[in-house]
mmCIF file as Biopython writes it, N, C-alpha, C and O atoms, coordinates in Angstrom:
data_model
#
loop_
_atom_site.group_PDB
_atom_site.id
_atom_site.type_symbol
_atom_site.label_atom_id
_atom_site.label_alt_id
_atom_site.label_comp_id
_atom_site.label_asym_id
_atom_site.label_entity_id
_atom_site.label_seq_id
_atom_site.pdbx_PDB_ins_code
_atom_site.Cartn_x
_atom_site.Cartn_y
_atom_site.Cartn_z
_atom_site.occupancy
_atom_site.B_iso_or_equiv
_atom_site.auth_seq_id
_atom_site.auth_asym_id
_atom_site.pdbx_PDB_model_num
ATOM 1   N N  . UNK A ? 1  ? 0.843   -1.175 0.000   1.0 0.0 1  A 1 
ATOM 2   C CA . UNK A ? 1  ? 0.000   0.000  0.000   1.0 0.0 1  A 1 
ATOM 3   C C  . UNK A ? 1  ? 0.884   1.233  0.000   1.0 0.0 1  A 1 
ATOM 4   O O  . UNK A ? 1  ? 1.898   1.283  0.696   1.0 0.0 1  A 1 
ATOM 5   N N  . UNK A ? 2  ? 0.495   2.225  -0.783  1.0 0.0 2  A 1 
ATOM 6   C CA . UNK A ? 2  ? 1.214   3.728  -0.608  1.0 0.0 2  A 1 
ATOM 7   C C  . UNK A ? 2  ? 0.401   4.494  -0.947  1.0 0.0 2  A 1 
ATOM 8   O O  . UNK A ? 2  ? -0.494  4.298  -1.770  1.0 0.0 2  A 1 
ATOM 9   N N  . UNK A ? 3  ? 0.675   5.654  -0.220  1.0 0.0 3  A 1 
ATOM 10  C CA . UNK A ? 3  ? 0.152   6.605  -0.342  1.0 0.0 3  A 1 
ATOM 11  C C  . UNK A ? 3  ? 0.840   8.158  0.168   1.0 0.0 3  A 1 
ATOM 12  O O  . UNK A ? 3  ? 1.429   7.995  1.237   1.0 0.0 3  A 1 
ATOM 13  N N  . UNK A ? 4  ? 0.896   9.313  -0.226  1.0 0.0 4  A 1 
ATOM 14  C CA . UNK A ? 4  ? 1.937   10.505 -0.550  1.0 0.0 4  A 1 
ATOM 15  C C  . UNK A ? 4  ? 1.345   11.476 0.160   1.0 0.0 4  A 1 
ATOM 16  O O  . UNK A ? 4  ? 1.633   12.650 -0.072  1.0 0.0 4  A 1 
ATOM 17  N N  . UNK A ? 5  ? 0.273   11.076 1.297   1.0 0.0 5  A 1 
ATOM 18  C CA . UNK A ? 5  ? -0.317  11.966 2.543   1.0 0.0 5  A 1 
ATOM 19  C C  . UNK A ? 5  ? 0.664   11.515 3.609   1.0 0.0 5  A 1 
ATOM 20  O O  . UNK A ? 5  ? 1.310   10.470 3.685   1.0 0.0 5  A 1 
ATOM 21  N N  . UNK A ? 6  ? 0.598   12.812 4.600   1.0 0.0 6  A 1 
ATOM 22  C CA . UNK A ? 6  ? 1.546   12.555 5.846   1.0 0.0 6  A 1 
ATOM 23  C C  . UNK A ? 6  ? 0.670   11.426 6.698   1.0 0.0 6  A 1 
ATOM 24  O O  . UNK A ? 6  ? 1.219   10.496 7.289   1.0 0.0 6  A 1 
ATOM 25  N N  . UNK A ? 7  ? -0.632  11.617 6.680   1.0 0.0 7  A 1 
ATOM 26  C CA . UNK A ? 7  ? -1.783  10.832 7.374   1.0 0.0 7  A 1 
ATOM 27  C C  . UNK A ? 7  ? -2.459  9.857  6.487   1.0 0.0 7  A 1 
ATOM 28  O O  . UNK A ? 7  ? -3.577  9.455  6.809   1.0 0.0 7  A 1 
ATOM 29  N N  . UNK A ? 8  ? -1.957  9.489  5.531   1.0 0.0 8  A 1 
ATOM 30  C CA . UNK A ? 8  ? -2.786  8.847  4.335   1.0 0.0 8  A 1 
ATOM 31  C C  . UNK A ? 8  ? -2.282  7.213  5.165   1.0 0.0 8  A 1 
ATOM 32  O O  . UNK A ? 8  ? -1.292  7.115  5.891   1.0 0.0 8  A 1 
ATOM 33  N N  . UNK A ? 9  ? -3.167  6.146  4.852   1.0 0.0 9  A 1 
ATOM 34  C CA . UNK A ? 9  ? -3.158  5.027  4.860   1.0 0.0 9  A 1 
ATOM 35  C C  . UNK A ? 9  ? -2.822  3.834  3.583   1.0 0.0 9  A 1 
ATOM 36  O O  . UNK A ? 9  ? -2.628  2.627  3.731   1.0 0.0 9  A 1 
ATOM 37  N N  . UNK A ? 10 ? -2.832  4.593  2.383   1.0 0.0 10 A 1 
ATOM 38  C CA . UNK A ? 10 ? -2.659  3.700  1.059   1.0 0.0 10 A 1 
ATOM 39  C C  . UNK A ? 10 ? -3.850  2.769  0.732   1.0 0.0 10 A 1 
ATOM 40  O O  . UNK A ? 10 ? -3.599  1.882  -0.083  1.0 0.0 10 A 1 
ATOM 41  N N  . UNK A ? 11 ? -4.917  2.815  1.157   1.0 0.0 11 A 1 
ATOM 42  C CA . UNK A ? 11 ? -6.085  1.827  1.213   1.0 0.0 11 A 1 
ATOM 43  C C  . UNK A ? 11 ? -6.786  1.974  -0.466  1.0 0.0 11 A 1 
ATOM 44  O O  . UNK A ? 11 ? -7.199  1.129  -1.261  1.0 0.0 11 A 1 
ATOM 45  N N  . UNK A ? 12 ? -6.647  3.834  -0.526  1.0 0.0 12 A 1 
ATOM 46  C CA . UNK A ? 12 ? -7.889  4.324  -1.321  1.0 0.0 12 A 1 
ATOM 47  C C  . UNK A ? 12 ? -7.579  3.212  -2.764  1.0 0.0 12 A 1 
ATOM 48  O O  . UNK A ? 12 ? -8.654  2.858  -3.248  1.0 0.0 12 A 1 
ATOM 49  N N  . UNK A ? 13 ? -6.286  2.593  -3.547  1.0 0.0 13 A 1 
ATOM 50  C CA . UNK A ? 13 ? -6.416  1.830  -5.062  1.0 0.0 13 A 1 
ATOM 51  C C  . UNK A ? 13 ? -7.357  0.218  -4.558  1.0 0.0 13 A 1 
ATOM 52  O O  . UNK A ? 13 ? -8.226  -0.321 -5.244  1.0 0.0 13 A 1 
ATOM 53  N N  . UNK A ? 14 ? -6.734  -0.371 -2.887  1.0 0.0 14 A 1 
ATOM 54  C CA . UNK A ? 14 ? -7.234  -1.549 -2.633  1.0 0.0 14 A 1 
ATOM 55  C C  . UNK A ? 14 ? -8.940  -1.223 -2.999  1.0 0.0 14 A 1 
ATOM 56  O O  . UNK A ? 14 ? -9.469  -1.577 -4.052  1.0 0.0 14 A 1 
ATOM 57  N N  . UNK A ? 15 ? -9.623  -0.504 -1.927  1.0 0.0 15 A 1 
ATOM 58  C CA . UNK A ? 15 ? -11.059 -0.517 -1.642  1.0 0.0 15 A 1 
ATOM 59  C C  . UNK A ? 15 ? -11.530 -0.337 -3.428  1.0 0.0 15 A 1 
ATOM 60  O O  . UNK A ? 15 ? -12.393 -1.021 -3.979  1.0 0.0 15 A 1 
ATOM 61  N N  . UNK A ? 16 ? -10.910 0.489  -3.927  1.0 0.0 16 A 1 
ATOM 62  C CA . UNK A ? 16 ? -11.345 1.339  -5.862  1.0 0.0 16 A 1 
ATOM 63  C C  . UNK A ? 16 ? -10.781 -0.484 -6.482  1.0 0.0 16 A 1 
ATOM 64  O O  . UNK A ? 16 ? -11.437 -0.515 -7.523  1.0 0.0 16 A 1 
ATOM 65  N N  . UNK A ? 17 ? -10.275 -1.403 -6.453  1.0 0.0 17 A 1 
ATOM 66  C CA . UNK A ? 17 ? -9.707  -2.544 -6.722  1.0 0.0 17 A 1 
ATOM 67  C C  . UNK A ? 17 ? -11.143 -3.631 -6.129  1.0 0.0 17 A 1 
ATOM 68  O O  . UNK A ? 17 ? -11.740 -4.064 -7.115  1.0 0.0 17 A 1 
ATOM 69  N N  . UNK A ? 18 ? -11.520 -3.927 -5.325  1.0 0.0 18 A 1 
ATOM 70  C CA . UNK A ? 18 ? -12.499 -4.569 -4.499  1.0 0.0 18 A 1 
ATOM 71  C C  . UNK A ? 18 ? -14.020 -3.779 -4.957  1.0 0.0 18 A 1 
ATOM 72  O O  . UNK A ? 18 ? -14.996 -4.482 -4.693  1.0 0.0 18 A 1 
ATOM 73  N N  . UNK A ? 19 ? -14.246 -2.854 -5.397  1.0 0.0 19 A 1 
ATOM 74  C CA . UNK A ? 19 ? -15.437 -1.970 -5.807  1.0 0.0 19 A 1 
ATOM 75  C C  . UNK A ? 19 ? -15.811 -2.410 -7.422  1.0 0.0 19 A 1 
ATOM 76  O O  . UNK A ? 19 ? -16.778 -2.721 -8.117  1.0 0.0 19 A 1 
ATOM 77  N N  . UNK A ? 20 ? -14.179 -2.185 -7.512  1.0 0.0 20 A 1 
ATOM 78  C CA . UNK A ? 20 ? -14.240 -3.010 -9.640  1.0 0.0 20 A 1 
ATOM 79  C C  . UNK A ? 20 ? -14.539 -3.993 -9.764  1.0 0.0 20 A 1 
ATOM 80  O O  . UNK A ? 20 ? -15.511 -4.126 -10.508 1.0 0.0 20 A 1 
ATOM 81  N N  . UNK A ? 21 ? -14.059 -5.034 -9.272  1.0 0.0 21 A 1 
ATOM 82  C CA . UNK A ? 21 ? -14.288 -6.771 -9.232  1.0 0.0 21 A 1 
ATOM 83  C C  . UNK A ? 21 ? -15.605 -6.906 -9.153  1.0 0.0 21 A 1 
ATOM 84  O O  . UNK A ? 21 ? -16.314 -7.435 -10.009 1.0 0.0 21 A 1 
ATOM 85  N N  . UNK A ? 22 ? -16.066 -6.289 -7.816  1.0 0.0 22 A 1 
ATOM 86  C CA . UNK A ? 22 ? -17.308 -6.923 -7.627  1.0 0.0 22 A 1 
ATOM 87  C C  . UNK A ? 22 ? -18.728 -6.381 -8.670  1.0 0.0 22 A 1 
ATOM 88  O O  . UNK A ? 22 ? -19.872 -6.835 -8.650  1.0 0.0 22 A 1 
ATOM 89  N N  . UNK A ? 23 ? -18.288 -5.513 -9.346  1.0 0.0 23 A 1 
ATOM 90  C CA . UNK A ? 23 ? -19.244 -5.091 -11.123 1.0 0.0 23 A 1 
ATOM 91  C C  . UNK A ? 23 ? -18.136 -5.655 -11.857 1.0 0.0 23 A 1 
ATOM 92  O O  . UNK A ? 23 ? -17.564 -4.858 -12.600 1.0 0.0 23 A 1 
ATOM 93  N N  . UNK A ? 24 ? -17.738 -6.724 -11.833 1.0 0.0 24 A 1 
ATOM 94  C CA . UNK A ? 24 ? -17.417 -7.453 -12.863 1.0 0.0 24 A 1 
ATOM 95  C C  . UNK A ? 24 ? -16.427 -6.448 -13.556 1.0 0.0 24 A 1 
ATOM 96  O O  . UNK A ? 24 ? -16.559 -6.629 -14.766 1.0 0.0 24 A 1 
ATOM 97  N N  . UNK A ? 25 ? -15.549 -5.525 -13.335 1.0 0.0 25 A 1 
ATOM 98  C CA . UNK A ? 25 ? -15.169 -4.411 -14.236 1.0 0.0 25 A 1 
ATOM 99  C C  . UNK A ? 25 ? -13.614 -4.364 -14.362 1.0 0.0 25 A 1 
ATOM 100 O O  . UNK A ? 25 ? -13.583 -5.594 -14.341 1.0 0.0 25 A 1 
ATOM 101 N N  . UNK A ? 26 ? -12.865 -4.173 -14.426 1.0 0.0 26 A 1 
ATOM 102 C CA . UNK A ? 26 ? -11.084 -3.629 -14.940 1.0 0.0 26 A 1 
ATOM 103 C C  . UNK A ? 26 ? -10.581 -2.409 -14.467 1.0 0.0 26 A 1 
ATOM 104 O O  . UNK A ? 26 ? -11.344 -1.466 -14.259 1.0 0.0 26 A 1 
ATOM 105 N N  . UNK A ? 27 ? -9.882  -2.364 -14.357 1.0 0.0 27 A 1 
ATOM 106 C CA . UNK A ? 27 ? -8.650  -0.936 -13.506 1.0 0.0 27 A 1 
ATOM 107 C C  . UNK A ? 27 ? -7.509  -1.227 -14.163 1.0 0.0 27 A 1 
ATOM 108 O O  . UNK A ? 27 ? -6.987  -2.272 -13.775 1.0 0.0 27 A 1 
ATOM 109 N N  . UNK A ? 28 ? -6.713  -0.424 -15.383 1.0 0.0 28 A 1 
ATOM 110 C CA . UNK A ? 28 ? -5.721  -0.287 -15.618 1.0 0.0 28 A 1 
ATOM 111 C C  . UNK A ? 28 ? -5.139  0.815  -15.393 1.0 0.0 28 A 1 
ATOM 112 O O  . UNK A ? 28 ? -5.699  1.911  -15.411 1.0 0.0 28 A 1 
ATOM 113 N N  . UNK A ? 29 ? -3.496  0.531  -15.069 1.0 0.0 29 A 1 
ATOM 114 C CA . UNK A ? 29 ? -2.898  1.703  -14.891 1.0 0.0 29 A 1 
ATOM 115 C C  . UNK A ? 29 ? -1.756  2.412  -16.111 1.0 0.0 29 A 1 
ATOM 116 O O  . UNK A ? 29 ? -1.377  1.658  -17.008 1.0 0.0 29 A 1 
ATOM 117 N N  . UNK A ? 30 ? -1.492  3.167  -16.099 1.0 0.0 30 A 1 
ATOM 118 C CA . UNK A ? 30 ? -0.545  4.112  -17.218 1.0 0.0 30 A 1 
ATOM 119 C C  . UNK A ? 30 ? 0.358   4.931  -16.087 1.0 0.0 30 A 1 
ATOM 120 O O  . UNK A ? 30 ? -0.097  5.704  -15.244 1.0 0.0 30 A 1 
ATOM 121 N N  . UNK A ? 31 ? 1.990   4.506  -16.315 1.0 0.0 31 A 1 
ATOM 122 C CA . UNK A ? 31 ? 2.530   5.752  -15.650 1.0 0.0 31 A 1 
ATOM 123 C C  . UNK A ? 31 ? 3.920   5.763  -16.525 1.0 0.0 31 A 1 
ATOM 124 O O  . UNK A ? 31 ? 4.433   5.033  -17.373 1.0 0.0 31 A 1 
ATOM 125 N N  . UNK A ? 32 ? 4.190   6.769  -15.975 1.0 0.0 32 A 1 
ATOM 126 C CA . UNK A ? 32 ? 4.892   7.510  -16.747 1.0 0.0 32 A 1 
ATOM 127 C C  . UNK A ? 32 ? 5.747   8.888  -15.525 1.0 0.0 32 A 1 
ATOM 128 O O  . UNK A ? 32 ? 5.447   9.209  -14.375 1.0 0.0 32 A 1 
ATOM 129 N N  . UNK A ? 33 ? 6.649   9.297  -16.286 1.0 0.0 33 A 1 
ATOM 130 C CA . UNK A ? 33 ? 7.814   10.245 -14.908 1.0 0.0 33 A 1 
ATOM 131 C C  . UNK A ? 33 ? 6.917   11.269 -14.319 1.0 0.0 33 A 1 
ATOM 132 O O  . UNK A ? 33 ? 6.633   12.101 -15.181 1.0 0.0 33 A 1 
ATOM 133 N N  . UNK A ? 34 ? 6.435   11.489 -13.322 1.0 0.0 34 A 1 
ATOM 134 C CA . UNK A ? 34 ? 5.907   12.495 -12.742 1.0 0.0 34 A 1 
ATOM 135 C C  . UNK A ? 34 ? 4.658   12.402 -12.565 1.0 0.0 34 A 1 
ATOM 136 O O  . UNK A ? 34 ? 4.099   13.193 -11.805 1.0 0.0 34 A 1 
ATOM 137 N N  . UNK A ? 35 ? 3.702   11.061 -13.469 1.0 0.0 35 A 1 
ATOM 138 C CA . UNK A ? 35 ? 2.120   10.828 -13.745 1.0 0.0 35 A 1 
ATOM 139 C C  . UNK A ? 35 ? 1.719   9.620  -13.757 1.0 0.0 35 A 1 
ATOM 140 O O  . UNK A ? 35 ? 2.391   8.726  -14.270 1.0 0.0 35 A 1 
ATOM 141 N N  . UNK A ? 36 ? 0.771   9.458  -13.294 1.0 0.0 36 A 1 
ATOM 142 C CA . UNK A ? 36 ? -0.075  8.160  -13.328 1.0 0.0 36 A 1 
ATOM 143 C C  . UNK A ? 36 ? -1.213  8.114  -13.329 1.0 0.0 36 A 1 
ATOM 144 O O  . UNK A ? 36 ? -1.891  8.122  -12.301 1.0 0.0 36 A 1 
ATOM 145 N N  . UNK A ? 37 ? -1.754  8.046  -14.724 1.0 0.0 37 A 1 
ATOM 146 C CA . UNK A ? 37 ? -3.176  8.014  -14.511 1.0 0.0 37 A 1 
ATOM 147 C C  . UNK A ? 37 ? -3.926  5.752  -14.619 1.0 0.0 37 A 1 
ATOM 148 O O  . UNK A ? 37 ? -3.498  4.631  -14.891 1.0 0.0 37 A 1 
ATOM 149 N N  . UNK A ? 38 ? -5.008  6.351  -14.242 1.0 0.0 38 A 1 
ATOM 150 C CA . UNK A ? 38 ? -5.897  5.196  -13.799 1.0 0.0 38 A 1 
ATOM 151 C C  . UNK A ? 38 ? -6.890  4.625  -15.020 1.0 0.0 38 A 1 
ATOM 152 O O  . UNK A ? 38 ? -6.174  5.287  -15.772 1.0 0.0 38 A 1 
ATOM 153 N N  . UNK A ? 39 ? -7.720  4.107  -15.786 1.0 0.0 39 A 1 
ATOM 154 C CA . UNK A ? 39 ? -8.625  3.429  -16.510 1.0 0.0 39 A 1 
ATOM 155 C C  . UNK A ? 39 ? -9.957  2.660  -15.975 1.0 0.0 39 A 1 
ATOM 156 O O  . UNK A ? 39 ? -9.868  1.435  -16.054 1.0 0.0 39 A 1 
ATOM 157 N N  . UNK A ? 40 ? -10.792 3.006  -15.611 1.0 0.0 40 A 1 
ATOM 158 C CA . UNK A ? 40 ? -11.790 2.160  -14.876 1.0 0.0 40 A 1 
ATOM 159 C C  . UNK A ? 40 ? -12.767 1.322  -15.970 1.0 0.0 40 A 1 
ATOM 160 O O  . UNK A ? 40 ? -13.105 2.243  -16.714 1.0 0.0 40 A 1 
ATOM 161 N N  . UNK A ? 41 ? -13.120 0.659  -16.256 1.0 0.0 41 A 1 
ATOM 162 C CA . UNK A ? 41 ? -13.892 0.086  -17.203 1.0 0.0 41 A 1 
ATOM 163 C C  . UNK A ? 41 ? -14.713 -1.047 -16.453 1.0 0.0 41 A 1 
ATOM 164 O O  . UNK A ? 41 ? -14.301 -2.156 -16.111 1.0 0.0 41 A 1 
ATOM 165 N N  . UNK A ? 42 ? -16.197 -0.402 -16.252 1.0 0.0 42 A 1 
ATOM 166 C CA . UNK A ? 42 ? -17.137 -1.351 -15.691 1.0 0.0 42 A 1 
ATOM 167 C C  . UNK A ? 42 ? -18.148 -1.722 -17.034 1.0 0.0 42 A 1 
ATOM 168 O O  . UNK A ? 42 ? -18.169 -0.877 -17.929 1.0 0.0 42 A 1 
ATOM 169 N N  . UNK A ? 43 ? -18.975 -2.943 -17.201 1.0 0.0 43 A 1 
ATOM 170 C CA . UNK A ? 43 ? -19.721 -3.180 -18.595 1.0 0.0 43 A 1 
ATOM 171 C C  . UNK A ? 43 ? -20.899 -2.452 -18.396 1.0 0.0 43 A 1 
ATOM 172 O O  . UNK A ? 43 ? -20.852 -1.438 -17.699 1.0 0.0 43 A 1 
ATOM 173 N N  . UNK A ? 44 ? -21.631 -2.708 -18.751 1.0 0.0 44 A 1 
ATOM 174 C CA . UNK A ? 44 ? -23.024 -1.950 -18.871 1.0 0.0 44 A 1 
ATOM 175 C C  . UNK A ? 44 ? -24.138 -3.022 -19.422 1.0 0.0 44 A 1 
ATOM 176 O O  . UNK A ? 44 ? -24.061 -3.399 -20.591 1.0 0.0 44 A 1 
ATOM 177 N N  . UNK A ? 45 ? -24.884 -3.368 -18.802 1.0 0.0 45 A 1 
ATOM 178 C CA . UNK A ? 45 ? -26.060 -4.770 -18.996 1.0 0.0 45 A 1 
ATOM 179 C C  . UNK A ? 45 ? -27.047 -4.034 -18.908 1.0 0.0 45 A 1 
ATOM 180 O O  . UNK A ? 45 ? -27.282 -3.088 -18.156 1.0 0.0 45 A 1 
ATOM 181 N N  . UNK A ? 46 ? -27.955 -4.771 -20.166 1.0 0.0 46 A 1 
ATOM 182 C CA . UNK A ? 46 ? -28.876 -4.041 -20.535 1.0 0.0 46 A 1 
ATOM 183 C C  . UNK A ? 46 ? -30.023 -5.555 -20.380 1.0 0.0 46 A 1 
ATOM 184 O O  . UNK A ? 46 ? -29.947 -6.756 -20.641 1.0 0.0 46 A 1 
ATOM 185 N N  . UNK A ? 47 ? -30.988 -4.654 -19.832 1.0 0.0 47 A 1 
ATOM 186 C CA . UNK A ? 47 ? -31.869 -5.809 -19.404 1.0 0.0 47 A 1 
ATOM 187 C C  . UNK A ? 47 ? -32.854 -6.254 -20.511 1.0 0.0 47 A 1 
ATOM 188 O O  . UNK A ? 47 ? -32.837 -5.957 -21.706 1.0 0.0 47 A 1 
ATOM 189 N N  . UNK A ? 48 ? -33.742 -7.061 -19.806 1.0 0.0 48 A 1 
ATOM 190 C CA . UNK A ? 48 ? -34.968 -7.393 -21.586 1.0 0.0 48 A 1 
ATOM 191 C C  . UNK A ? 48 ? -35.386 -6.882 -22.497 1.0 0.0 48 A 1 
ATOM 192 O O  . UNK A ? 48 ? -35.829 -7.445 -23.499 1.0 0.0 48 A 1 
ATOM 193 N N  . UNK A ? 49 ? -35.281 -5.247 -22.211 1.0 0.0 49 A 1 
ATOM 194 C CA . UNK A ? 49 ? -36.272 -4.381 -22.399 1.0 0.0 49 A 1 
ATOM 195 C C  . UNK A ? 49 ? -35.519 -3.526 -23.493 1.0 0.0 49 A 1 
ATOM 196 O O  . UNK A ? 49 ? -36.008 -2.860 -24.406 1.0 0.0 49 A 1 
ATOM 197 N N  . UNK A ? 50 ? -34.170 -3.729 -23.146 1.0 0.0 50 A 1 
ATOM 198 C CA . UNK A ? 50 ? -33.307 -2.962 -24.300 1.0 0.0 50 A 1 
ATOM 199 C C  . UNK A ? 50 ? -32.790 -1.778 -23.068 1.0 0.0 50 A 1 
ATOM 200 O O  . UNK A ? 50 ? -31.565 -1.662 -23.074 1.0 0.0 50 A 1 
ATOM 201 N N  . UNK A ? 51 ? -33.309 -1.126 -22.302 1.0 0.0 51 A 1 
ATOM 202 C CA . UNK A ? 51 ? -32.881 -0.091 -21.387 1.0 0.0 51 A 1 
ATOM 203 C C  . UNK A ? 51 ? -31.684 -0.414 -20.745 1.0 0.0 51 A 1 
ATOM 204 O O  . UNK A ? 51 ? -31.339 -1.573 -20.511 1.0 0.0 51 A 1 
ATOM 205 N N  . UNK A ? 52 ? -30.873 0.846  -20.376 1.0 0.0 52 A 1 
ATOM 206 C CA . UNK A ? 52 ? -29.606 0.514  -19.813 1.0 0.0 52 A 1 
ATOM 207 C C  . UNK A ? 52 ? -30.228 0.614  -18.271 1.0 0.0 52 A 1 
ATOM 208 O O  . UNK A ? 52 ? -29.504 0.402  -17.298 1.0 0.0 52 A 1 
#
C-alpha cells in the first residue's frame, strides 16, 4: 500500500480494486515520470427491455 499523505493510509487503489471486481469491471494503470493516470472500465447490462 502507498500513499503521498503525511496521514494517508494507502487503502484508497485496494477498496477502488475490491469496488471493480465486484461489477465485474477492470482498472488499468498508465505511468509515466511524474504521472499516473488510472482506466476504470465497468460493462453496462442491458436488461430485456433494451434499457440501460
Amino acid at each position: 500500500m502507498v500513499t503521498n499523505k503525511s496521514d494517508g493510509n494507502g487503502l484508497g487503489l485496494s477498496i477502488s480494486q475490491t469496488l471493480i471486481d465486484q461489477h465485474q469491471g477492470t482498472i488499468e494503470v498508465d505511468s509515466w515520470p511524474g504521472q499516473t493516470a488510472f482506466s476504470i472500465f465497468i460493462p453496462v447490462i442491458q436488461d430485456n427491455e433494451g434499457s440501460k
